[in-house]
C-alpha positions as CSV (number, residue, x, y, z in Angstrom):
1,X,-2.9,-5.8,5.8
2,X,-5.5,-3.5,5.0
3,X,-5.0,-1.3,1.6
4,X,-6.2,2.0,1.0
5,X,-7.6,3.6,-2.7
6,X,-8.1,6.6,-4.0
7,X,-10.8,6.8,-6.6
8,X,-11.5,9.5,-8.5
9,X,-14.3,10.4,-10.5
10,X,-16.3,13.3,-11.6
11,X,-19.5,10.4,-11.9
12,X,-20.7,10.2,-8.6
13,X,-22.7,7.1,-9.2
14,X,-19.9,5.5,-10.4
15,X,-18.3,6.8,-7.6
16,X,-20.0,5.3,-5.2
17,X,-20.7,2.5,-6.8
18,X,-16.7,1.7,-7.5
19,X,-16.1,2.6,-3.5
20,X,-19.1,0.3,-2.4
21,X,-17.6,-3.0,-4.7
22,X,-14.0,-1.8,-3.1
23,X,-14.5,-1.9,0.3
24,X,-17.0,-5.6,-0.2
25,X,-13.3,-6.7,-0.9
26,X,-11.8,-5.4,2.3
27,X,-10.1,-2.5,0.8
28,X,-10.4,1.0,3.1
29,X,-11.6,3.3,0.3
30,X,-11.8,7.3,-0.2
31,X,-13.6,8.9,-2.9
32,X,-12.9,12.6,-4.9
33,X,-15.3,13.5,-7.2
34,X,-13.1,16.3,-8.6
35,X,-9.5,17.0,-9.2
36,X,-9.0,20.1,-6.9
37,X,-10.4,18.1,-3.6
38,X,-8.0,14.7,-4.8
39,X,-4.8,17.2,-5.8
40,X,-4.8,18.1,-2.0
41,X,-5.4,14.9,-0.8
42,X,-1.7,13.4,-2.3
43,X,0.8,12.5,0.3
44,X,-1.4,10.9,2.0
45,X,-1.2,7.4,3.3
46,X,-2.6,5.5,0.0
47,X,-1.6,2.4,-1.7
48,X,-3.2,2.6,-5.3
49,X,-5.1,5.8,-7.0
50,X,-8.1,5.0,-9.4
51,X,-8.2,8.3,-11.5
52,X,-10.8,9.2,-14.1
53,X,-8.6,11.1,-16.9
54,X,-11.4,13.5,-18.1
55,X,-12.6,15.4,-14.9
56,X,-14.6,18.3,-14.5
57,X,-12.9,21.8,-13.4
58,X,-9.2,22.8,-13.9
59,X,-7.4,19.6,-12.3
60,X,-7.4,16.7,-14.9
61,X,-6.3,12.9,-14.6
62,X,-3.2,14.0,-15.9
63,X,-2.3,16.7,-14.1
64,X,-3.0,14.5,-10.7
65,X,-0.8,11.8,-12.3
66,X,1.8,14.1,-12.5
67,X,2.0,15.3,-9.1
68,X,1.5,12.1,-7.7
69,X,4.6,11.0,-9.5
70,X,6.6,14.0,-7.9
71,X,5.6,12.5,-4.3
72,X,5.8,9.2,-4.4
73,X,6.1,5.7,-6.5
74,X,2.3,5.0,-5.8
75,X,0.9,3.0,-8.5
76,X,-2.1,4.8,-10.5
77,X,-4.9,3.1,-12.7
78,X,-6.6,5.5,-15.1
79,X,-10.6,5.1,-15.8
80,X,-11.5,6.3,-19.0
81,X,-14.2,6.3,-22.1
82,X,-11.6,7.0,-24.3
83,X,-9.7,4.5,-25.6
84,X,-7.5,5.6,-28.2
85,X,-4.0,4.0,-28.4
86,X,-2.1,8.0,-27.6
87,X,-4.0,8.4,-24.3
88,X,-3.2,4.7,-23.1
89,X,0.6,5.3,-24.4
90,X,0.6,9.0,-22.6
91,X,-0.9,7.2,-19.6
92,X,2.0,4.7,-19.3
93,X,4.8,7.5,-19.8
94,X,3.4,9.7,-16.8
95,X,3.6,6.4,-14.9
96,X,0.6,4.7,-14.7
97,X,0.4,0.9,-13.9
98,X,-2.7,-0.2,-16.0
99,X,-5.8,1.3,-17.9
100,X,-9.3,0.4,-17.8
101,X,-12.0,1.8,-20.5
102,X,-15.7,2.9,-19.8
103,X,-17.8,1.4,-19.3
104,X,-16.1,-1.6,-17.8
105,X,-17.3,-4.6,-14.9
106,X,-17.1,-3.9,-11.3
107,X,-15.7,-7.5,-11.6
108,X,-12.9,-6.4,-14.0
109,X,-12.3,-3.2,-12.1
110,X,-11.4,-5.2,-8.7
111,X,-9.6,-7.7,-10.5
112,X,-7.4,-5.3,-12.6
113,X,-7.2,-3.8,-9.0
114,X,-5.9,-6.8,-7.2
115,X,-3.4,-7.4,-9.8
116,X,-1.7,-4.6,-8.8
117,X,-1.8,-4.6,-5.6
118,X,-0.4,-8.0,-5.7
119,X,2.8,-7.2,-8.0
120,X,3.7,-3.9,-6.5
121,X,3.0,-4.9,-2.6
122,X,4.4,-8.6,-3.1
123,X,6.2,-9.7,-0.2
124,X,9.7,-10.7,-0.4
125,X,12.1,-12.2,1.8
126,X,15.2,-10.2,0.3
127,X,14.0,-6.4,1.6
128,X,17.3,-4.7,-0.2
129,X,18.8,-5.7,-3.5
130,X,22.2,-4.3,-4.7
131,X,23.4,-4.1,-8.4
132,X,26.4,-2.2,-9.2
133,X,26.3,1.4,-7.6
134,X,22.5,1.3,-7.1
135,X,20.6,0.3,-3.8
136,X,17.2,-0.8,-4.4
137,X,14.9,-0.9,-1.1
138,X,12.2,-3.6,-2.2
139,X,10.1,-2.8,0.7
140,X,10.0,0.9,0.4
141,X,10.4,0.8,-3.4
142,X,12.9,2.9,-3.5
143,X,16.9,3.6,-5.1
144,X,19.7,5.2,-4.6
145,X,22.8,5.8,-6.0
146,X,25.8,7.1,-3.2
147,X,22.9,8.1,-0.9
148,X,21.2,9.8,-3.1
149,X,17.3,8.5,-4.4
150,X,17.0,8.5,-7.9
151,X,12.9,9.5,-8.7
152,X,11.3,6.2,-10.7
153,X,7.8,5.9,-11.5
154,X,6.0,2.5,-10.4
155,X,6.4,0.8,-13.9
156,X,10.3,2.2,-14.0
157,X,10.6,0.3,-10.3
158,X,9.0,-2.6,-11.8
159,X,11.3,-3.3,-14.3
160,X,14.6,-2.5,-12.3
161,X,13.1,-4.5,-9.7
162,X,12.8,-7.3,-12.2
163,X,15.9,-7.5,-14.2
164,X,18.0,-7.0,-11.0
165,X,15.6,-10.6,-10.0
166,X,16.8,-12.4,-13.2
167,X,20.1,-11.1,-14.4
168,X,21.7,-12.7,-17.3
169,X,18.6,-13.7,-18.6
170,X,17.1,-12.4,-21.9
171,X,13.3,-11.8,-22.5
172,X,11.5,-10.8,-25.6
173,X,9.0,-7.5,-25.6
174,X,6.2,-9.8,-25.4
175,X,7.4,-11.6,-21.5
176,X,8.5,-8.4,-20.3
177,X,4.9,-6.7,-21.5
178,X,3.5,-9.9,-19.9
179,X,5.7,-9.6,-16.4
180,X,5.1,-6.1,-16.1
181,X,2.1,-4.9,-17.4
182,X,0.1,-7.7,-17.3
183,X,-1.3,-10.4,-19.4
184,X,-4.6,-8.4,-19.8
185,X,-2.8,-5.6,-21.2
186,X,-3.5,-5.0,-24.9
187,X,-1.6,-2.5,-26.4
188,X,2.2,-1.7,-28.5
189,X,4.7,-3.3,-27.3
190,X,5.9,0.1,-27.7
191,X,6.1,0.8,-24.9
192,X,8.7,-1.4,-23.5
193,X,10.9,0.6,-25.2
194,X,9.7,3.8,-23.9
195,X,10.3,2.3,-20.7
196,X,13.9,1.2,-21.0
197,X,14.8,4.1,-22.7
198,X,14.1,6.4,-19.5
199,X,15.6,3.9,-17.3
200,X,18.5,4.5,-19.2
201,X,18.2,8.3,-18.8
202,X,17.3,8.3,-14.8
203,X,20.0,5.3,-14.8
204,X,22.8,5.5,-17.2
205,X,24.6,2.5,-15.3
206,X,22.3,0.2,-15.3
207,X,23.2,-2.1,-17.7
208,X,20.3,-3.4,-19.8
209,X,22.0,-4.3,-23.3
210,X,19.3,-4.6,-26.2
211,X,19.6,-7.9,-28.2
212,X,18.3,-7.1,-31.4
213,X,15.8,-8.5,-33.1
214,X,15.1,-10.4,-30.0
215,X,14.7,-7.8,-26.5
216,X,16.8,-7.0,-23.8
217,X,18.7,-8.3,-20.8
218,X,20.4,-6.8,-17.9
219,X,24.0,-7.9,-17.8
220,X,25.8,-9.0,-14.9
């Protein structure tokens, strides 16, 4: 299967120069160099957006993030020279799946890349899992509760998707920052709790219980 990205970048040299390294890996690639040109590009048939947070004009990372997120369960990477702890924590909450700081490797870029593809497009034998009231569509990446979807970002899915996988079983912050974000992901383990907490709000019977002084588990 062939994958398609979205990059977008108000640098058109690293523009091109992030497409050209992209497609040498086999992925089909289109390119935005600024937010108004990628905002009416969304809905289209994409399986990962690269997104520079600062971009010239009126249409920021953000504001794309956010309307991706009102489409679709697409997983998002932001691109950015700043590197302060708030705008990697704000970039998780609006739903992004990893963050990479400028200047960084083309090698790191398509191997931060390829680490997402793999854990949100990994095949599975089992396309429908079932806990409780909730329906969860592993191939569409999708849930629904009494036929009606319930709107998760890709990180929210991720979770859900992997407590429903290992039910019982209790993980610390650390394993569950490690299964879901990544062992290259340095940052507060602050945010698994951000995490759970709006599962908790989008799912109230989902049952993760909180083990304290320990981390969670989703009961059976």
């Amino acid at each position: 299967m062939i994958y398609t990205i979205y990059v977008v970048d108000d640098e058109k040299d690293l523009l091109l120069l992030t497409q050209k390294y992209l497609e040498k890996e086999g992925y089909s690639v289109s390119s935005f160099s600024d937010g108004k040109s990628a905002m009416d590009a969304i809905g289209g048939d994409v399986h990962l957006w690269l997104l520079d947070i600062m971009l010239g004009g009126d249409v920021s990372g953000y504001d794309l993030i956010k309307s991706i997120k009102k489409h679709s369960n697409t997983p998002v990477i932001f691109m950015s020279a700043r590197d302060q702890e708030l705008d990697r924590i704000m970039g998780l909450e609006l739903g992004s799946d990893d963050y990479i700081t400028k200047p960084f490797s083309m090698r790191e870029m398509v191997l931060r890349v390829g680490n997402v593809i793999k854990r949100v497009y990994t095949e599975t034998a089992n396309d429908t899992m079932q806990y409780a009231e909730y329906t969860i569509d592993i191939a569409k990446r999708s849930i629904e509760m009494g036929g009606e979807p319930i709107p998760l970002t890709s990180k929210e899915m991720d979770m859900v998707i992997f407590f429903v996988s290992n039910l019982d079983q209790s993980f610390t912050r650390d394993q569950l920052l490690n299964k879901i974000w990544g062992d290259d992901y340095f940052g507060s383990d602050r945010v698994v709790d951000d995490l759970i907490k709006r599962i908790r709000k989008k799912m109230p019977n989902f049952g993760i219980e909180t083990i304290y002084g320990y981390g969670y588990r989703l009961k059976k």
